[in-house]
N, C-alpha and C positions, 0 to 999 in steps of 0.2 A: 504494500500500500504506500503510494505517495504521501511523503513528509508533507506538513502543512507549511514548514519553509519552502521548500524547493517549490507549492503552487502556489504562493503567495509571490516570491520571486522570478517566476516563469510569467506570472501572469502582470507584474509591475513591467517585466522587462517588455511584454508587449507593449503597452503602453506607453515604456520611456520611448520606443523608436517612435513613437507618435509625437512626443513633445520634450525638446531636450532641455526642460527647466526639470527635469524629475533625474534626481540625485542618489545612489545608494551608494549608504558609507558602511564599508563592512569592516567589523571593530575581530581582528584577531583570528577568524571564522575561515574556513575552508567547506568547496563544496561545489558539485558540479553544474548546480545553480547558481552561482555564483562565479563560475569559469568562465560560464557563457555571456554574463556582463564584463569581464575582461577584455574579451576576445571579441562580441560586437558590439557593444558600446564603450570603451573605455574611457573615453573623454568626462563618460555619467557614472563613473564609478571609483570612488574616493578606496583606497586600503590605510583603515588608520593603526594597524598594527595593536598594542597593547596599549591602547591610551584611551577609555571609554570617554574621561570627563572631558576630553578634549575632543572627540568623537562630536560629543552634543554640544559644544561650544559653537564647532566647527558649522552642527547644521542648523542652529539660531543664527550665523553670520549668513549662509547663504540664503536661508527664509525670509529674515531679512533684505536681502539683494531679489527678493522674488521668486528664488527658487522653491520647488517644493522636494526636500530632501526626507530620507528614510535612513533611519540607523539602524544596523543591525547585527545582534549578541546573544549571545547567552543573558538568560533570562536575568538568572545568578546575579552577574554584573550591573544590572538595573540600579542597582543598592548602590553601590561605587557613583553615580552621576547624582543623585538625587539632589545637591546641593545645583548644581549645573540644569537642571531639570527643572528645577523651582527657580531660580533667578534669571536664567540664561533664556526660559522657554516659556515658563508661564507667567511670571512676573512681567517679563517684555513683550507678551504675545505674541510669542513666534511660534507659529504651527509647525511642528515636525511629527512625524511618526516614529515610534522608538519599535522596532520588531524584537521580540524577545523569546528567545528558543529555548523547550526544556522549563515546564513550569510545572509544579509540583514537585515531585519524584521522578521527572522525564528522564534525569541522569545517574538514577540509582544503578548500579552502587557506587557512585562516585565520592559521597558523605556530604555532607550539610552545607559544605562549603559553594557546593554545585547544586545543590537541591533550595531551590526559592520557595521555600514554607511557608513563606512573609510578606510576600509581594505588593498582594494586595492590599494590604493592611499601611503602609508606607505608601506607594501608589495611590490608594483613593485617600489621602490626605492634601494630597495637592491639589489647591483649586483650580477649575478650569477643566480638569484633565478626562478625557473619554476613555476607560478601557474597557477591550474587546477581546472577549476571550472565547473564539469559535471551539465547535468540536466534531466539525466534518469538513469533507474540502468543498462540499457543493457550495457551503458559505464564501470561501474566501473569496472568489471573484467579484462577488457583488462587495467584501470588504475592501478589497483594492479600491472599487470604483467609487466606494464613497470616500475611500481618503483621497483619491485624486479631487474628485466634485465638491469637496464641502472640507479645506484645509481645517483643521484646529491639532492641538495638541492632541498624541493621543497612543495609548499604550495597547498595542496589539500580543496576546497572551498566546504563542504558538504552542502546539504538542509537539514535542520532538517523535512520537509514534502514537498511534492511537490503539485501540484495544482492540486487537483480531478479530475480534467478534461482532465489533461494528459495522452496521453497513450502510450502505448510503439510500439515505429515504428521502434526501429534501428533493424535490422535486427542482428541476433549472428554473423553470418560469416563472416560480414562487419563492426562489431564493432572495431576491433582493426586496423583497415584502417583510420577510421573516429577518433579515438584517436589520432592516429600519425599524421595527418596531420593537428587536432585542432581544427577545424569544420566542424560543419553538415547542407547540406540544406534541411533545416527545409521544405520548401516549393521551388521550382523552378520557374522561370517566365513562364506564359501560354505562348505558342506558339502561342495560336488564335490572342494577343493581340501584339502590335508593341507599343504603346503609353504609355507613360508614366508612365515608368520604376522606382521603387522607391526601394533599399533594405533595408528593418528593420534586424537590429542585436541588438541579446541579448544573455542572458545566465542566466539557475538558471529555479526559481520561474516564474521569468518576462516573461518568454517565454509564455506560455500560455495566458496570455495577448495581449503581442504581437501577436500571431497568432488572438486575435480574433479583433484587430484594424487591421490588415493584410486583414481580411475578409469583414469588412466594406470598407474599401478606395476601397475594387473590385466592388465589391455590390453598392454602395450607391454612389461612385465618382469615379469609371471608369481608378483608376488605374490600372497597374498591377505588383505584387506586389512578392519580395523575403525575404524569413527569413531564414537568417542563426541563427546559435545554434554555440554560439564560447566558444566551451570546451576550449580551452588553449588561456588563454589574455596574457602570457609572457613568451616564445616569442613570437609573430604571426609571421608567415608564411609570409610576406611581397607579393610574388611573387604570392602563390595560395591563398591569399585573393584580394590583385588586379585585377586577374586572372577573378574571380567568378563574381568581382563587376561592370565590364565591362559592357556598354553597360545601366547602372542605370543612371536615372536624378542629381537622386541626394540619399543619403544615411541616415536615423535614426537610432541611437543608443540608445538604454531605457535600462535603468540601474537601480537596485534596489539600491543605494548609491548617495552622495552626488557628483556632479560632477566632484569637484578637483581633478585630480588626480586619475582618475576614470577607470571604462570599455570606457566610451567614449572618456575619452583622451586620452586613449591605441590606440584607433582605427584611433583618427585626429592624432595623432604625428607620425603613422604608414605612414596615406596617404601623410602628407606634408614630410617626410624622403623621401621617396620613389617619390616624383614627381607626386605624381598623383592628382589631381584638381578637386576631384570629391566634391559638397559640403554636407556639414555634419551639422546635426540638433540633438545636443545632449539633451536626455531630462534625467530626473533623479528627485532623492526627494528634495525636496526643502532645500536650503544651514542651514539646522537647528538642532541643534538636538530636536528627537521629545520626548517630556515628556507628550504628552498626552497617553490616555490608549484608547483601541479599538482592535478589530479583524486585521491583516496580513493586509486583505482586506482594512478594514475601516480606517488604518493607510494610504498605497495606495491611496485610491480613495481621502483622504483630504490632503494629502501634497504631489501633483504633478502629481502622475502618476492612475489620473482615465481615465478610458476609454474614455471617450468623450473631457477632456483636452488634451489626448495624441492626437487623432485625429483632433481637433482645432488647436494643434500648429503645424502640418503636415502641413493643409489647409493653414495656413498665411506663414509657410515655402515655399511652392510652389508657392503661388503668390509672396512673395517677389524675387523669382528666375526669375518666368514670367515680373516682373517690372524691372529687373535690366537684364535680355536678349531686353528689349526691346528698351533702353537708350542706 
């Protein structure tokens, strides 16, 4: 399966032969998508070697000058600019797109050093700032085309691999609909079923997981059960995520990251802004960083988020809701 780099960058490089104000600065990074901006565009392609904060300096001066530039890294590294990122980019309003590869546990077993647990959490503290965190390739095109059409700042959250088991459902013609509006449902509530209504929200890697605790709680314990896919955590859509979540018991957010500050407190600080009272069961990795070594998987399933834990802490979620309707 095609990297969500290599079609995010395939499908920019079309685009740059269209318009030579479109700029990629590749920070450090190797790769055959990136060969081919060497060799037919070079002129539109910056090598900043190991220098990130100078990387984003770099594309506030040409934003600046009009250009619409793209930096792109390990995700890891994000951390390293953020002072450059806030001053150089948001502060000055200079639109750039930051592409960042490997988010969660994309480079396990590499150790915590390469694993961005936190991203978000630092990331959506910048004001201003858009990030987009797809989890199929059918999105990306329509993400290219809105960061060429509508500059602002903005932090695109790539997989460095997606889950084998995933497979492509968004439809092409309905992909730049479900971009703009920030999320997709993943799965719908059955119509057969009335009871006990629950939405799982994720994004990324975790999806696929997600769908398959989604599967069990129908199967096994008689829920029934929504997953949304929330390509854009900042802003949400406040009105058409309310909108959707109508009519749920109650709401789980599973997050590949540590909770602080997270996809799930994107999601609670949305509903208690906005009024709505629905309750929320955020689950995530465990508050640590992880320095053991293991498979994507194997890191997963021992610090927090295995399948059968995520489904245990549903189950005492719902009864604690059952206990405190009943007082």
């Amino acid at each position: 399966m095609k990297s969500h780099r290599d079609e995010f960058i395939e499908q920019l490089l079309v685009e740059a032969k269209k318009n030579r104000d479109v700029i990629l600065i590749s920070v450090d990074m190797g790769a055959p998508a990136l060969d081919r901006w060497r060799t037919e565009l070079p002129d539109q392609f910056l090598f900043a070697g190991i220098s990130e904060q100078n990387a984003i300096n770099l594309a506030a001066g040409l934003s600046r000058a009009g250009k619409k530039p793209y930096v792109y890294m390990m995700a890891c590294w994000v951390a390293r600019c953020f002072e450059q990122i806030r001053y150089s980019c948001a502060m000055a309003a200079n639109p750039i797109t930051i592409l960042g590869t490997g988010v969660g546990l994309g480079y396990a077993p590499a150790g915590p050093a390469h694993e961005p647990t936190d991203d978000l959490a630092y990331m959506r503290a910048i004001d201003g700032i858009e990030i987009i965190s797809p989890s199929f390739l059918a999105s990306i095109k329509p993400i290219v085309h809105l960061t060429l059409q509508k500059p602002r700042l903005r932090y695109i959250r790539l997989e460095r691999s997606m889950h084998p088991h995933i497979s492509e459902f968004i439809p092409e013609e309905k992909s730049h609909e479900i971009v703009q509006s920030g999320f997709y449902a993943f799965k719908n509530f059955s119509p057969a079923k009335s009871n006990l209504k629950i939405s799982l929200l994720a994004s990324g890697y975790i999806l696929n997981k997600t769908k398959e605790v989604g599967t069990i709680l129908e199967v096994e314990h008689g829920f029934n059960v929504q997953i949304l896919d929330i390509i854009r955590i900042k802003p949400l859509n406040p009105v058409k995520l309310i909108e959707i979540l109508q009519g749920s018991r109650f709401i789980v957010t599973i997050e590949e990251q540590a909770l602080d500050g997270g996809f799930g407190a994107a999601i609670a600080e949305t509903l208690i802004d906005n009024i709505c009272q629905l309750p929320c069961l955020r689950l995530g990795l465990l508050q640590a960083y992880i320095f053991e070594n293991g498979s994507r998987e194997e890191l997963l399933n021992k610090f927090g988020l295995g399948q059968e834990e995520i489904i245990q802490k549903i189950l005492t979620f719902r009864n604690q809701i059952n206990r405190l309707n009943r007082t």
